[in-house]
N, C-alpha and C positions, 0 to 999 in steps of 0.2 A: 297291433296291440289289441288285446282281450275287450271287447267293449263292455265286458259282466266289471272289468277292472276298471275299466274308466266310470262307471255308473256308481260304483262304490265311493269311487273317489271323491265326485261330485255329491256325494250323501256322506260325508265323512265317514263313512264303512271301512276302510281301504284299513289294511293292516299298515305298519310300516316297511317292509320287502315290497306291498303291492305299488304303494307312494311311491318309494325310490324311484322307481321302474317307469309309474307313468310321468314323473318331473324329467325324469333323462328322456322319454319319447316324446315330451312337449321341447324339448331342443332342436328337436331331429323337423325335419324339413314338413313332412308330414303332419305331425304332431303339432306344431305352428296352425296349419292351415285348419286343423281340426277345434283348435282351441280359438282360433281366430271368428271361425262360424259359430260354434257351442256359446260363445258371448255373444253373437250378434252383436258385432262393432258397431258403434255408435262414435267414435274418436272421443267419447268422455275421458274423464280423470280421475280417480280417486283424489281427496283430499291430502293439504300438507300433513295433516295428525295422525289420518290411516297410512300415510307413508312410511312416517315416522315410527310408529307401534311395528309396522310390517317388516324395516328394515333400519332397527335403530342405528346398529355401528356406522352406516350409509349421514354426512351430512346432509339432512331432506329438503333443506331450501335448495342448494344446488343441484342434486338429487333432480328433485320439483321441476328445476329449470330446466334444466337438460332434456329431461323425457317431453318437457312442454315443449321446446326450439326441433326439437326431434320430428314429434307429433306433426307439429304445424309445417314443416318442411317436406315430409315425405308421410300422405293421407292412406297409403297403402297398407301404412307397417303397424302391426299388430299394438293395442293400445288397452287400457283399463276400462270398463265401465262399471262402475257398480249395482249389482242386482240384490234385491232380498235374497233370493233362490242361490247365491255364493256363499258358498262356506267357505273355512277359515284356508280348509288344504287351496281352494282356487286361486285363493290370495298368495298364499304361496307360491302356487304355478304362477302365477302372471306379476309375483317379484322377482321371478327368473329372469323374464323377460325386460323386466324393467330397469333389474342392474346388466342386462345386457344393452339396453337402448345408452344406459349411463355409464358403462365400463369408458368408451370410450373418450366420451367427452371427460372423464376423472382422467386420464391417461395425462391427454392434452393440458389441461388445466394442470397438473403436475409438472408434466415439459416445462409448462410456459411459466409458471414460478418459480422452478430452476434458472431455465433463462434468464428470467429477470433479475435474481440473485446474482447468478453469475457478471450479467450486466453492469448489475449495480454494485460491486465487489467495490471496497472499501480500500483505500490505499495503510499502507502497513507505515506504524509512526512509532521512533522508536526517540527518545527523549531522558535526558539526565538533567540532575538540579547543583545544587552548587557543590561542590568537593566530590561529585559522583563522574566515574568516565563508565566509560562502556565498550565492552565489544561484541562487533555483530558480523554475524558471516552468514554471506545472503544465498538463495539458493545456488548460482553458477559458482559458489563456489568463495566470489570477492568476498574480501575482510573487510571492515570500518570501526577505527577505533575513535570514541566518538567522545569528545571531552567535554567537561562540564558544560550547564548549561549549556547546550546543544541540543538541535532536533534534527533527525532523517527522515522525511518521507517517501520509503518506495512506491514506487506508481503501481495501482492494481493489475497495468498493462506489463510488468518486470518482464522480461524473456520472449515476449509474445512480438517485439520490435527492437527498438533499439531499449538499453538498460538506462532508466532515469530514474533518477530520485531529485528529490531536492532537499539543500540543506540549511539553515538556522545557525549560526555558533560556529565552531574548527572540529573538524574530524580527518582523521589519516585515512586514505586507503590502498588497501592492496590489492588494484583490480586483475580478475583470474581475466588471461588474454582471449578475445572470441573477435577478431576483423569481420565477420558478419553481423557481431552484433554490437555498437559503439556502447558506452559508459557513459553517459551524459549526466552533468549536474549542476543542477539549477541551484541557482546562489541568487543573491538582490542586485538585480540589473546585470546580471552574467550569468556565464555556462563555462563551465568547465567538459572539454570531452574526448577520450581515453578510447585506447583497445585493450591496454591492460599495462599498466605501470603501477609506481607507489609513488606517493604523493602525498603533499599538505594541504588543505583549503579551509581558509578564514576569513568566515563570513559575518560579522556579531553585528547584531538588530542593532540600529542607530548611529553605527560608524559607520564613516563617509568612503571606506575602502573595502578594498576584495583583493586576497592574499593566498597566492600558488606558487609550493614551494614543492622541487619535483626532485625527487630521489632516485629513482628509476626510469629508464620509457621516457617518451618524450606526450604532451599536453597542447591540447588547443585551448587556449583561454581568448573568451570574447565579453565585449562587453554587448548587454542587449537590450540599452536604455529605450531607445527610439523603434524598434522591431523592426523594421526591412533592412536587410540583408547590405545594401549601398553605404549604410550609415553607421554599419558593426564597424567597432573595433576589433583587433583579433593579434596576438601574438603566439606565436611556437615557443612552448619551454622545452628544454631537453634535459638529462640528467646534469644535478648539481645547480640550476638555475629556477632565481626565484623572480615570481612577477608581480609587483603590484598594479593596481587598479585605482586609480582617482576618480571616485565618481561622482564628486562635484567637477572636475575639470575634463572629466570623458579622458585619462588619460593613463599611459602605461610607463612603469618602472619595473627594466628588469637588469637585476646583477645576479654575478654569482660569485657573493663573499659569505663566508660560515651560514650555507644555505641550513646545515642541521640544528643550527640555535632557532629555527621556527619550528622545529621537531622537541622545542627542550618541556614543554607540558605534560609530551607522552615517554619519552625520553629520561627525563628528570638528570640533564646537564648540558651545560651552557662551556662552549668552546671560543675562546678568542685566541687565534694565532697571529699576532702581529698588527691587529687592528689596533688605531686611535682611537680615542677615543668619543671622537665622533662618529667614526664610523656605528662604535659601538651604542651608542644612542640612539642613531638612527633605529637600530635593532630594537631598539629600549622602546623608541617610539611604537612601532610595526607590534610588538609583541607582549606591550602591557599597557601601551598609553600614554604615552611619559615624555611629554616635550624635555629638552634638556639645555642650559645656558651655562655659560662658560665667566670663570672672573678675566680668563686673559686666553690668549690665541696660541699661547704654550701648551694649558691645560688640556684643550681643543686636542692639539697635536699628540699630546703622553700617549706611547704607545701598551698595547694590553696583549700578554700572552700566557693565558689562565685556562685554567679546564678544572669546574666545580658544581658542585649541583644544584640545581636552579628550582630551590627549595621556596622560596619566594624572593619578590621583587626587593624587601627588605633586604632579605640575605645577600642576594648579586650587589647592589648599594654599595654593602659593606664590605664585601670583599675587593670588589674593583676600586672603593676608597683606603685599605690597608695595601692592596698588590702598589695603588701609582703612588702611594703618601699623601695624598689629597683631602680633602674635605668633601661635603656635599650637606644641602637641606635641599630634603621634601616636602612640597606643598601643596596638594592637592594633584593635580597631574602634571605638574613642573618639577623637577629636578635642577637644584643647581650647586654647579661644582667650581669649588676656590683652592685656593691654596692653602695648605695647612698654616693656624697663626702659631 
């Protein structure tokens, strides 16, 4: 390099073509050592303020920091000091140097609150209020059709291990099949878990039960009151087979009578072939709440073979009291049925 160029430089003479020229030969290895000596390193600092004016789009406390953790770590590497005899262009030169002491550590400090974001990745919540359903179809592809009141939360971890969510309320799903990677879902004191079938699960905040009804594919249902593994409960459903959960009594109920009437919310119809109607209550019970009593053990027995839409609780009522010629009053969550006077 010209030294008549470098003298300009340092007298703020330098045209801009001469500038350029000496700022890229203070890069170069040479150029370093020249400018290293021409300050007579002292490991000083300029100030946070002179930072800041120097290289404002640069955050300067971090900035600050860096070049200081720099400094003090390695006594060799070229540093600031400030002299009266520095003009504006040196300041210049030796912020070259300085967002290069700082390139890196802005690199890292970028990684690492990526990282931590990614770390701290938020599991995905998908939620309906009353008379609203939902459907969601998750990234491999499965469906979930999610009925009122109801919440999903997929795990931030989806796909990265096994697939879990947990669920709040009844949602349908149609798991896309993956034997590498299971279906797991967390319900209150159970698990439901899948390779890839269709299915029911009802799970509502404050009932004492947990309800799996399997349509496709077959289903591990556990229960997971106590947590180690000696003290699960655990049944196999298979297509057509539903399973309840007592979970005040840690216990399991499974049949398979008009498994698709726990399908009638998403569905919107209610199927009895040949059932009594106690069977049918039971259903009543399992799927709105609805204890049901009998005036005599005939009524109990009336059999029911209807197919209608399960418009509301009111409406089934009335229809299965016009199909048997029966009566019935409701009472809060009792049902009871007599004989017509």
């Amino acid at each position: 390099m010209n030294k008549k160029i470098i003298d300009k430089f340092f007298t703020n003479q330098a045209t801009p073509d001469e500038t350029r020229k000496v700022l890229e030969w203070f890069e170069s290895s040479e150029g370093k050592k020249y400018l290293q000596k021409r300050l007579d390193v002292d490991f000083g600092l300029m100030d946070r303020r002179e930072l800041k004016e120097l290289v404002p789009e640069l955050e300067s406390e971090m900035l600050y920091s860096a070049i200081h953790q720099s400094i003090n770590k390695k006594r060799n590497i070229f540093s600031l000091h400030r002299r009266d005899w520095i003009g504006y262009s040196i300041k210049v030169a030796a912020a070259l140097l300085v967002i290069a002491v700082a390139s890196l550590f802005l690199i890292i400090q970028q990684q690492y609150v990526a990282e931590q974001l990614l770390a701290e990745q938020q599991p995905i919540i998908f939620q309906t209020q009353g008379e609203e359903t939902k459907n969601i179809t998750l990234a491999d592809g499965s469906v979930i059709n999610l009925n009122e009141n109801s919440e999903i939360v997929v795990s931030p971890d989806y796909l990265k291990g096994d697939r879990e969510i947990t669920l709040t309320g009844e949602a349908f799903f149609d798991v896309e099949h993956n034997p590498d990677q299971p279906f797991i879902i967390h319900t209150h004191q159970s698990s439901v878990e899948v390779l890839g079938t269709a299915f029911n699960v009802r799970s509502i905040e404050g009932q004492k039960n947990v309800q799996v009804a399997v349509v496709e594919g077959k289903v591990s249902f556990k229960s997971e009151e106590n947590g180690t593994e000696s003290e699960q409960l655990a049944v196999l459903l298979s297509k057509n087979q539903y399973g309840y959960l007592d979970l005040e009594n840690r216990a399991f109920d499974v049949d398979d009578l008009a498994v698709e009437n726990y399908l009638a919310w998403k569905d919107g119809r209610l199927v009895f072939d040949g059932m009594t109607l106690a069977q049918v209550c039971i259903q009543f019970n399992r799927i709105y709440g609805k204890e049901c009593s009998f005036g005599n053990e005939r009524i109990a027995n009336l059999k029911l073979t209807s197919n209608f839409s399960s418009n509301s609780m009111e409406k089934t009522m009335e229809v299965i009291a016009m199909t048997l010629e029966i009566d019935y009053e409701a009472i809060e969550d009792r049902v009871h049925w007599s004989q017509n006077e």
